[in-house]
C-alpha positions as CSV (number, residue, x, y, z in Angstrom):
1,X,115.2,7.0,-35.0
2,X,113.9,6.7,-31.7
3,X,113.2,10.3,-29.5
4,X,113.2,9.3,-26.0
5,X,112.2,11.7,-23.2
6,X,114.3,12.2,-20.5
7,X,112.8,14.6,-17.5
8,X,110.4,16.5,-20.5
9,X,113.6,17.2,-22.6
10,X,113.2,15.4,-26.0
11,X,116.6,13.7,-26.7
12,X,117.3,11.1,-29.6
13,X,118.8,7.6,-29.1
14,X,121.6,7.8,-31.7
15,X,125.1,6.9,-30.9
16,X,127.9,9.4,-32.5
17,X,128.7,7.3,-36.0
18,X,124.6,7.5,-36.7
19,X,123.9,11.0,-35.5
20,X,126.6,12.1,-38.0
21,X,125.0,9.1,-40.5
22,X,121.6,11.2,-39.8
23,X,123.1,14.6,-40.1
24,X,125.0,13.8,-43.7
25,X,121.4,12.2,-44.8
26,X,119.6,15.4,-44.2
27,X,122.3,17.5,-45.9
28,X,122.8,15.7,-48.9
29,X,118.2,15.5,-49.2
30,X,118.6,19.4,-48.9
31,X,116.6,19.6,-45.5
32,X,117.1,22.4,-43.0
33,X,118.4,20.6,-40.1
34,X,119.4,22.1,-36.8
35,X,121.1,20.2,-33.9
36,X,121.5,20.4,-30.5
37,X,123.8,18.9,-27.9
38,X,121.8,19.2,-24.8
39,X,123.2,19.5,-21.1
40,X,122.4,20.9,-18.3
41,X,122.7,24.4,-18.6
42,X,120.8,24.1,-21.6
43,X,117.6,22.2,-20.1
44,X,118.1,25.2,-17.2
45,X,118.0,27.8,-19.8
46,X,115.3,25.5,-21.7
47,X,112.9,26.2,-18.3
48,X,113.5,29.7,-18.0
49,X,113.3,30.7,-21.6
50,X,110.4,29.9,-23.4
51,X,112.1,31.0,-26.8
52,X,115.3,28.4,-25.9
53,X,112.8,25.9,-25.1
54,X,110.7,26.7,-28.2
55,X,114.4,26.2,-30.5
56,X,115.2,23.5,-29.0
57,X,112.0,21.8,-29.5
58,X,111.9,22.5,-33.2
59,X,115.2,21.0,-33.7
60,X,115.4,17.9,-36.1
61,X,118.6,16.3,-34.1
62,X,118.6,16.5,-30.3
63,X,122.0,14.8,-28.9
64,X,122.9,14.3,-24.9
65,X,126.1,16.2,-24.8
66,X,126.2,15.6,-21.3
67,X,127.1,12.2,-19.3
68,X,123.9,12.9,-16.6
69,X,121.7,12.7,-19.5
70,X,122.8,9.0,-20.2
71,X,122.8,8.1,-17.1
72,X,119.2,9.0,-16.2
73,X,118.2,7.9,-19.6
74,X,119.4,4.2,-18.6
75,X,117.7,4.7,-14.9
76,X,114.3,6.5,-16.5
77,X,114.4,3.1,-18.3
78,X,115.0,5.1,-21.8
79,X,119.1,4.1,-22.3
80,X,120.5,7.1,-24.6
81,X,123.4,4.6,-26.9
82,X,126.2,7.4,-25.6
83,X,126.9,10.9,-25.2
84,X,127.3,12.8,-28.7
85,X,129.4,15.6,-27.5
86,X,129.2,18.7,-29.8
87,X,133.2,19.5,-29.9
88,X,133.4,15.6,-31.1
89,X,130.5,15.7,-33.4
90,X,131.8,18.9,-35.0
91,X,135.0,17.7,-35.6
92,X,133.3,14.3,-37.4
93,X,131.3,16.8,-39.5
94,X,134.2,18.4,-40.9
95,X,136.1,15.6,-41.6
96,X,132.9,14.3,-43.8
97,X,132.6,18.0,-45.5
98,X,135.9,17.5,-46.4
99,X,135.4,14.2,-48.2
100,X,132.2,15.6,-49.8
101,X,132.7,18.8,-50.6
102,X,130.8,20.4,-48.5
103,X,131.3,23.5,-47.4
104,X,131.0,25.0,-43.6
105,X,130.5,28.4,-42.5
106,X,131.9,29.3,-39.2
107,X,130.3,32.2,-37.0
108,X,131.3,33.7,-33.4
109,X,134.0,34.0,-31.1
110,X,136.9,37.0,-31.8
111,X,137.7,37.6,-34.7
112,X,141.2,36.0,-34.1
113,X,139.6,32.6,-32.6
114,X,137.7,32.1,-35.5
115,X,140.0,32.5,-38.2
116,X,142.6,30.6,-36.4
117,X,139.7,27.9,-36.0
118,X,139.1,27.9,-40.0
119,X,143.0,27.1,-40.5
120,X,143.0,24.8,-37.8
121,X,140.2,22.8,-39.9
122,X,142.0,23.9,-43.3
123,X,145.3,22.5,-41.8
124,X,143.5,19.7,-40.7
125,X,141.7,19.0,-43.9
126,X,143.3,20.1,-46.8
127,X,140.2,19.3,-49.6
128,X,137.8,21.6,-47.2
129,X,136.9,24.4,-48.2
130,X,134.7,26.9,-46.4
131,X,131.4,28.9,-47.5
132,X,133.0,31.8,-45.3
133,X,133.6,32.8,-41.5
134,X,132.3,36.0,-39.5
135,X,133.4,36.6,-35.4
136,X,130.4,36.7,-33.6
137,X,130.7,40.6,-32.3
138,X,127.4,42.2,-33.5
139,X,124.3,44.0,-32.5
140,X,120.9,42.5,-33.1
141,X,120.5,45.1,-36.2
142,X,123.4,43.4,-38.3
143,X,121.3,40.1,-37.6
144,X,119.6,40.5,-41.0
145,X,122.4,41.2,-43.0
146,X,124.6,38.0,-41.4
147,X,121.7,36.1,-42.2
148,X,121.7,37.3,-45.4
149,X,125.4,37.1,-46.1
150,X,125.0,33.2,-44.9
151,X,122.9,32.3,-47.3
152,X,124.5,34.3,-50.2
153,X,127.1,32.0,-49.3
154,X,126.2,28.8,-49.8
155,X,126.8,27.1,-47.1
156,X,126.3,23.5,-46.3
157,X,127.0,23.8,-42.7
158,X,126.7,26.3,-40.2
159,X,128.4,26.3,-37.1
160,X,127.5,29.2,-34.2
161,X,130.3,29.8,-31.4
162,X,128.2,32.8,-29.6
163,X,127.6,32.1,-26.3
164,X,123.7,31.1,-24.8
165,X,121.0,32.0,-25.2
166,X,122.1,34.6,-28.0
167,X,123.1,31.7,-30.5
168,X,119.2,29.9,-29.6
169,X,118.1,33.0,-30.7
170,X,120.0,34.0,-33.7
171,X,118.8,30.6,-34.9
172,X,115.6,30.5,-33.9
173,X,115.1,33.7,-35.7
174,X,117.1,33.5,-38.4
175,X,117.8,29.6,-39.5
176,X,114.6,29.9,-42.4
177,X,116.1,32.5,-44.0
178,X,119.6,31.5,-43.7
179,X,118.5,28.5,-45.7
180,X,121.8,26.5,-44.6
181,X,120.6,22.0,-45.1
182,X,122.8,21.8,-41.5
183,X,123.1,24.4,-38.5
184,X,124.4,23.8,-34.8
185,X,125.4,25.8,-32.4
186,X,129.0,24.8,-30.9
187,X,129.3,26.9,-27.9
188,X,133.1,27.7,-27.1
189,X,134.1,24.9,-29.6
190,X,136.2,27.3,-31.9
């Protein structure tokens, strides 16, 4: 896999069938993998915030989510395959934990959103089944027990739909004790 870097944000050349080729491979070896789909809002937040810029950095996948990025990618002489957006490549990965029994956890967004979002995928899917789901209402002293809860449950996949830069951060803290193979924060995506 080549890591290109495009205006000092490391971003890698995959198109979306081998990011999700990548992705599955590091889930199924048991590696703790965390994604990002960078635009840019992100590589804003990524200059102001040394601890977004610090996550992001550690990440194993970095994807251009926005269509700027592949475009200065092909005129900085680095040409980025395509955009992996994170609402498509979310929607790959549960069609593939579907057919491999893996099982997602889905965290953020009102308690409503979210569980309509699991039945969507449920509806969608009917083999998935989910590690579990939690909205993404809480103060930074329940961060410990989600975390915990996470882990407890097994989870193959962790989505987080909690707005930025408190989903960086809930990661960055928290994604080694979590001990999920696969986490990616979606954004708005549920």
């Amino acid at each position: 896999m080549a890591r290109v870097n495009i205006m000092g944000v490391p971003v890698d050349a995959l198109s979306m069938a081998e990011t999700v080729d990548k992705i599955i491979e590091h889930i199924e070896r048991g590696d703790q993998t965390q994604h990002m789909a960078i635009n840019p809002a992100k590589v804003v937040r990524m200059m102001e915030d040394p601890e977004v810029r610090r996550t992001v950095r550690r990440c194993e996948v970095i994807s251009a989510d926005g269509i700027g990025f592949v475009w200065a990618s092909r005129f900085l002489g680095k040409p980025l395959p395509e955009r992996v957006t994170g609402i498509e490549l979310m929607d790959r990965l549960m069609a593939q934990a579907a057919q491999r029994g893996l099982k997602p956890y889905f965290l953020g967004a009102k308690e409503e959103i979210v569980t309509a979002a699991v039945k969507h995928y449920q509806n969608k899917h009917p083999d998935l089944s989910f590690a579990g789901f939690r909205n993404g209402y809480f103060k930074q002293e329940d961060e410990q027990g989600i975390a915990d809860g996470i882990r407890e449950s097994g989870a193959d996949m962790l989505f987080v739909a909690i707005s930025s830069p408190k989903k960086e951060q809930f990661l960055g803290a928290w994604r080694d004790q979590m001990q999920v193979p696969y986490c990616m924060g979606v954004g708005g995506s549920f």
